[in-house]
Every structure is written in C-alpha cells, then in structure tokens.
C-alpha positions in Angstrom: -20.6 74.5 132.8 -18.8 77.8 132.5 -17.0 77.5 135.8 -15.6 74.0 135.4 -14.1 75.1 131.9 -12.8 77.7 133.5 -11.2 75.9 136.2 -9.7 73.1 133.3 -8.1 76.0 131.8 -6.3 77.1 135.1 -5.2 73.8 135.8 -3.5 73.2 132.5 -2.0 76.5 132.5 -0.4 75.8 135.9 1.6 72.9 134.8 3.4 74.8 131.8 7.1 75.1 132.4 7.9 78.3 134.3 10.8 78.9 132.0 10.1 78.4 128.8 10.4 81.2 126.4 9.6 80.6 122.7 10.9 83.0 119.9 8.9 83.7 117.1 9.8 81.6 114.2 12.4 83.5 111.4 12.6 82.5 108.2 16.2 83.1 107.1 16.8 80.9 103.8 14.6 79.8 101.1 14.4 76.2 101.8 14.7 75.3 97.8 14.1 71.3 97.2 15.0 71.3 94.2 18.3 72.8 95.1 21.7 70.7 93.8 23.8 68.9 96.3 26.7 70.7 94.9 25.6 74.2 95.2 26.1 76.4 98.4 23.2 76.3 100.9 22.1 74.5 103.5 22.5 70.8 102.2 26.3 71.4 102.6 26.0 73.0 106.2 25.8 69.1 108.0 29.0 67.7 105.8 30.5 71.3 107.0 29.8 70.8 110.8 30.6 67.6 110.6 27.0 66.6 111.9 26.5 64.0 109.1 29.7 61.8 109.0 32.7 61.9 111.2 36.3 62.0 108.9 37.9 58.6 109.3 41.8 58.9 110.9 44.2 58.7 108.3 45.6 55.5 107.6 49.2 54.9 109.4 52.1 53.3 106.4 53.1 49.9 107.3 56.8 49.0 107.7 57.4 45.4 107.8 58.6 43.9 111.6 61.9 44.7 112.0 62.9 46.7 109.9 63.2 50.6 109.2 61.1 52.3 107.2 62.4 56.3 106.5 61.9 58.5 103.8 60.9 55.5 101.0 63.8 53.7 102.1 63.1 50.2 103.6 65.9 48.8 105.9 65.8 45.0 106.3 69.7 44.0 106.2 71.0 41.7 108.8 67.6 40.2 110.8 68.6 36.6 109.4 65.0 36.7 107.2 64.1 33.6 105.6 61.5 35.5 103.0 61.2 38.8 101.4 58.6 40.8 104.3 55.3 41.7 103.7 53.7 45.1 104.3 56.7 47.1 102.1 54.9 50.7 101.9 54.1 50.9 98.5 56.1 53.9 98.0 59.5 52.3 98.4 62.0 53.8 96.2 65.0 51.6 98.0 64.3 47.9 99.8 68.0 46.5 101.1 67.5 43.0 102.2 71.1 42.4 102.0 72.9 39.8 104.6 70.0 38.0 105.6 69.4 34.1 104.4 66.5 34.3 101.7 67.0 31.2 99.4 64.1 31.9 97.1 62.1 35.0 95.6 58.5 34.2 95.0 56.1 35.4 92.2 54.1 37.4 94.3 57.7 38.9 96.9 57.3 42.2 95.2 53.2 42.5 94.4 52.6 46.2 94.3 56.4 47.6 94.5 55.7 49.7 90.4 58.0 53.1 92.2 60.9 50.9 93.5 64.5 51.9 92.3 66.9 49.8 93.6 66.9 47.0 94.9 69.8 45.0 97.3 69.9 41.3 97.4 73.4 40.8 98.4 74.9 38.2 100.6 72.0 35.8 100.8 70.6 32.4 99.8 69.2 33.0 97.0 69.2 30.0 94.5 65.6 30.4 92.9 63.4 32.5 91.1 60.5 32.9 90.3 60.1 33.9 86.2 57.8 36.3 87.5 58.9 37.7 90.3 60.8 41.1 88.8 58.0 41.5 86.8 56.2 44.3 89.2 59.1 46.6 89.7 58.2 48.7 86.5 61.0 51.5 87.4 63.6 49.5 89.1 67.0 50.7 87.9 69.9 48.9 89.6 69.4 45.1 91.2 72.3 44.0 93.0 72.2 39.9 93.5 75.5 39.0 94.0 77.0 36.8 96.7 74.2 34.4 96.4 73.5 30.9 95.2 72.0 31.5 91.5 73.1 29.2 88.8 71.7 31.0 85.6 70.6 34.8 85.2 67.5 35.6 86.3 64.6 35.4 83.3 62.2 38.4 83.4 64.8 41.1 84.2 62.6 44.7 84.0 63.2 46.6 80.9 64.0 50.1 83.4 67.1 48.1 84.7 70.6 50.3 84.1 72.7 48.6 86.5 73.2 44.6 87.5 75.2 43.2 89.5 75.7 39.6 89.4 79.0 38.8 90.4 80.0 36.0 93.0 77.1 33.1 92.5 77.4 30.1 90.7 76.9 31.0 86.8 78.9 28.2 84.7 77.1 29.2 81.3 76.1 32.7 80.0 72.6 30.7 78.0 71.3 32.4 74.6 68.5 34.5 76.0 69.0 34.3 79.5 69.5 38.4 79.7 68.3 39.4 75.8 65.0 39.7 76.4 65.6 42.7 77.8 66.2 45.6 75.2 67.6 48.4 77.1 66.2 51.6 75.1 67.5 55.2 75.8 69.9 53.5 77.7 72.6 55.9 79.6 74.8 53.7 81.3 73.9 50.1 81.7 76.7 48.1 84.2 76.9 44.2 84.6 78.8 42.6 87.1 79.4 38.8 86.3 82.6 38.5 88.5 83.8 35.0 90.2 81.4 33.3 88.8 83.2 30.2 87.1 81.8 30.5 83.8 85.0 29.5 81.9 85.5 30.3 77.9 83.1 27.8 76.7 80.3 29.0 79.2 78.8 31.6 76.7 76.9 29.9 74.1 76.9 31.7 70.4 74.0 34.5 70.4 74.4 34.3 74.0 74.2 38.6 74.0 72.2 39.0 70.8 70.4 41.8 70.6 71.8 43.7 73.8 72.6 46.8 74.6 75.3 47.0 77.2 78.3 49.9 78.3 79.8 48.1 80.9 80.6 44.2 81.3 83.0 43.1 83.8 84.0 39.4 84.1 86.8 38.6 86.2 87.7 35.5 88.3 86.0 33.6 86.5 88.8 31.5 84.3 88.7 32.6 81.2 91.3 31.5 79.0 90.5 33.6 75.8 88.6 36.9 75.2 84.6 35.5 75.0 83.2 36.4 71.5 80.3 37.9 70.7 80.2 40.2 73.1 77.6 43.4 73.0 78.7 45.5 70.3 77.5 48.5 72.4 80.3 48.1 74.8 82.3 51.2 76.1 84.0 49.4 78.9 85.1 45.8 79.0 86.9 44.4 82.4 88.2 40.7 82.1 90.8 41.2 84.9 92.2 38.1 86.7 90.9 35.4 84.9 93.8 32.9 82.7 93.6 34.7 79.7 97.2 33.7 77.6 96.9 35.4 74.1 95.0 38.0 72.3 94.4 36.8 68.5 93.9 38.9 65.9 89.9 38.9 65.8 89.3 38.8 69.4 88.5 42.7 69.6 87.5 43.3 66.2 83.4 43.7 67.2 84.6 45.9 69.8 85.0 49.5 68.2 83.4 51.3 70.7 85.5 50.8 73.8 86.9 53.2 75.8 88.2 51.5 78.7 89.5 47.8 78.2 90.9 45.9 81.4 93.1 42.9 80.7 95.6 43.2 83.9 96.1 39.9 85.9 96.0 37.3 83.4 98.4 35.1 81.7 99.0 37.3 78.4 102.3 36.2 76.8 101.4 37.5 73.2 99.5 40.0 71.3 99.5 39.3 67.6 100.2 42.1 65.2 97.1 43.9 64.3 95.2 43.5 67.3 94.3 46.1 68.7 93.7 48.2 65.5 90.4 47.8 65.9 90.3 50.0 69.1 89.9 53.4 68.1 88.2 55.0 70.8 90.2 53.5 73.1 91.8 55.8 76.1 92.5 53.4 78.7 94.2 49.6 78.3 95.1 47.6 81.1 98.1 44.9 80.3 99.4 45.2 83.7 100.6 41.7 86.0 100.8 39.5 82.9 103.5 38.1 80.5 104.5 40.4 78.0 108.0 40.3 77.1 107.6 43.1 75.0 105.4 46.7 74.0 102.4 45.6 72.0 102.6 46.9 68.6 100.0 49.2 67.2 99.7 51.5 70.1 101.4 54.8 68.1 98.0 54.6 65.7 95.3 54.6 68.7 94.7 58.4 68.3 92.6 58.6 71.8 94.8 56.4 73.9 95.6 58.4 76.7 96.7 55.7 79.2 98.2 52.7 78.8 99.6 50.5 82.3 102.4 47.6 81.4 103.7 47.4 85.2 104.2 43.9 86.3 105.3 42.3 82.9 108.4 40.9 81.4 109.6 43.7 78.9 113.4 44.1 79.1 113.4 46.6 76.2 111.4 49.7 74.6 112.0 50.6 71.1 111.8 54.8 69.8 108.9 53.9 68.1 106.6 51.6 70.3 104.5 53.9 71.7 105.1 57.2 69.2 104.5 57.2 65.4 107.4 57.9 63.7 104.9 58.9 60.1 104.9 62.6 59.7 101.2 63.5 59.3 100.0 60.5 60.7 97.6 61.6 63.6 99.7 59.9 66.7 99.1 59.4 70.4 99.6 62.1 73.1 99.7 59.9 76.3 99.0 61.5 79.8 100.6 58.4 81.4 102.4 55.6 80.8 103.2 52.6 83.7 106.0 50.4 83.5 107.2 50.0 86.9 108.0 46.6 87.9 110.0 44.8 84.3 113.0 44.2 83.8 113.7 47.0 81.8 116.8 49.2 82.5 115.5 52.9 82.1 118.7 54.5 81.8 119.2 52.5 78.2 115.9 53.5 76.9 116.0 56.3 74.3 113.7 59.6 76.0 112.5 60.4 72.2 110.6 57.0 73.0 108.2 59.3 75.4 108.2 62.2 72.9 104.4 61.7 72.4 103.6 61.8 76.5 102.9 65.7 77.5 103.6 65.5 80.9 106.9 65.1 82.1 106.1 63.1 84.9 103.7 60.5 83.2 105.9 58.1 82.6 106.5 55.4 85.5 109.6 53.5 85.8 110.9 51.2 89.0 113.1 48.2 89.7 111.5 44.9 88.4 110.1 42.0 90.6 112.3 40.2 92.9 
C-alpha cells in the first residue's frame, strides 16, 4: 500500500507545469467593504484604467446638407431650398437662408434655436407664417424678411428683437396689433424697415403702433400722400422718402418731439404751413430735398439743434436775411454746419451773405445752377 501511494504521488507531480512560479500572496490595501464609491481606493482604480467602461467618442455637430457650418454661423444662401433645413447646430448665433425659394416658415422651422442672433430671410418666397414659429428664438436681435411675399407683419415677433427689416413684400395695411405686442424694454436702438411696400396713407389703422417703442421707422415707396399719424412717440429717426407726400399740416409732427433725423426728400411737398415744424426741437437733420418748395420753410431760425438742413432740388427763387437765422437778440438761434441748396432757381449772387450769419463754416453752404 505504501509503494503505490508513493508511485500516485510521482505521477501527479510529473505533470505540473515546468514553469510555473507562484509568489507568495501580498496584501497591499485593506480591502474596506464598506468603503464609499466616491473616496480614493480601489473601487475607482477600474473607472481609472478604463477596465469597466470604454468613454463613448464625442458626438460630431451636424450642419444641415449643403450648407456651411463655421464658427456658429450657418450658411444656407443660394441652394434654391424649398424649407428651412433640419439639423441647424443648436449653437447658431447667425442662420442666412437668404436667396433661396422658401414660401412658408413652420411652427416647429426653428425648434431648439434659444442662442440665435440674427436671422436672414431675404429674397425668398415667403408668404406664410406660422404664429408660432419666432417663438423659439429667445435672443434673436435683428430679422431681416424683406423681398418676400408677406402681406401682414408677422404675429409673435420675439420681445429681444432690435432690428426689423420688412421692406419690399406686399404690406397694404399697417393692422392695430400686428407689431404691438411686442414691448421693446431697455431698448437701444430698435430699426424698422417697411419700404416699397404699398401701404398708402389709409393703410395704418388708428392704434395701429400703440404701445411701441421704436427709434427708427423708415417708410418709403410706399405712396404716401400725407405724414401717417400716430406714429411711435419714441421716434428719433423718421424716413418717409419717395413716397407722394404734397403738404405738411400743422399737426402732422406735433407727437414727434423726440426726432433727431427726419427724411422727407423725394416727395411732392409744395407747402409747409406756418408752425410746423415747431414742434421739432431735437431735431439736427431735415431732409426737404427733390420736392416742391417754392420757398425756405419758416420756423427753422428757432430749431436750436438743427445742424443740417438739405433744400437741393426745389423751386425756391429767393432767400430772405432771416429764413434760416433769428434776427431776436437773446433768442437761442441755430448754428448750422451745412446748408444745401444746389439745384433752385435761386440766383446766389442776389442773396444777402448775413442770411448765412448763423452757419460756422464758411464752406457749409451749397449753391449751383438750378435744373434744366
């Protein structure tokens, strides 16, 4: 019995691997339990290593087909696109989908868009939208629409808007509350272009502006035949250039204190009643040029800030000593940096130069021959 055991012994010693070397077992950490996942030790070491879960890549941004998508600027002018993309990064601070042939902007076009800025819309289809569809775009500050197909302002605008441009569609009527729903607050410059559109005089209804705060309105080729009332209050600058404008009555500016720069050239202007323009006092700019004034409007002498006032392109024939200075000692006057009126009928050499004692620079005044 002795010598078989000893032989089984032998035998099972021979077929142990020839090369294996065990080390004596270490114990190098406390192997705590209890311990926290949080806390340094060795339930860390496999996220560390990377033996427990691989990273993920990172995610690539999407750029819609076609287009160019740099620095949060999304480029998608010109590649005749019937619909606003999908897949616009998220981070967009300017989309231009300008001269393409989009005739409608859905509720959902701009899902997701909260850090856009500007937006370009020009030169499209564009002849509905949805009430809804601006309402993403918390932060957008300028929308520029124009050469399109719309018939009314767009409902919804964002309250962040500072700059719209509208100008070239197919407005006939500026509607009560199609833009006063948005209350423009801390507003620093606010700019809306409603040119060539054909809105006409009678296309703003009464209220049609209530409650808005607006610096800059422009409205030009869009035949107006009188100064539209009720205008924003706010106003600093006020372009009604080459509409059919024939007279300025003597409450058409009255609501209008705060302008600064008023544009009136290109129209039909024949008169300018007495008293008119006494309600501009913070006025530095007036443009009367191209229209049919056969004569200086009065009450320029007591516009303290005018600065600038262009009459090129009318019918005066003569200029008084006292049209554009005051002739009151004491009374605060004008001091004009330039004065245009090139292009009337007016014969310089017969016009008295204490007329220009009130202009301080001796090259601000601007004759020339009249019109052939």
């Amino acid at each position: 019995m002795v010598l078989s055991d000893v032989f089984f012994l032998a035998l099972c010693v021979a077929h142990l691997p020839v090369s294996t070397f065990t080390l004596p077992f270490e114990q190098k950490v406390f192997m705590d339990f209890g311990m926290d996942a949080n806390e340094e030790g060795l339930m860390m070491r496999d996220v560390e290593y990377g033996s427990a879960m691989e990273e993920l890549p990172p995610v690539e941004p999407t750029c819609p087909f076609g287009c160019s998508c740099v620095n949060m600027v999304v480029q998608c002018s010109d590649l005749h696109l019937y619909y606003v993309p999908m897949e616009i990064p998220r981070d967009t601070k300017l989309l231009d989908l300008q001269n393409n042939v989009i005739s409608e902007l859905g509720e959902n076009d701009f899902k997701g868009l909260s850090n856009l800025d500007t937006l370009v819309l020009v030169n499209n289809q564009i002849a509905r939208i949805h009430p809804r569809a601006f309402l993403p775009l918390h932060n957008v500050q300028k929308l520029y629409i124009s050469h399109n197909l719309l018939t009314a302002i767009p409902k919804n605008l964002p309250s962040s808007l500072l700059e719209l441009r509208i100008n070239e569609n197919r407005i006939k009527r500026k509607k009560l509350g199609s833009i006063n729903n948005v209350i423009y607050a801390n507003m620093i410059f606010c700019l809306s272009e409603m040119g060539q559109n054909p809105i006409q005089s009678s296309g703003f209804e009464h209220g049609a502006f209530h409650g808005l705060t607006l610096n800059y309105l422009r409205i030009s080729d869009a035949k107006l035949t009188a100064i539209p009332k009720n205008l924003p209050e706010s106003l600093q600058e006020l372009h009604l250039e080459n509409n059919l404008i024939q007279a300025i009555e003597p409450y058409d500016l009255s609501h209008y204190s705060n302008l600064v720069r008023l544009g009136l050239g290109h129209n039909r202007i024949r008169t300018i009643d007495h008293g008119s323009l006494v309600y501009l006092y913070n006025l530095r700019e007036l443009h009367l040029n191209n229209n049919r004034l056969s004569g200086v409007p009065t009450g320029l002498p007591y516009m303290p800030n005018l600065q600038v006032v262009y009459l090129h392109g009318n019918n005066i024939s003569k200029i008084e000593v006292n049209d554009f200075c005051s002739d009151s000692s004491g009374v605060m006057t004008t001091s004009y940096s330039g004065i245009s009126l090139f292009s009337n009928p007016v014969k310089y050499w017969e016009v008295d130069p204490s007329a220009f004692r009130c202009v301080n620079n001796a090259m601000g005044v601007q004759f020339g021959n009249a019109r052939k």
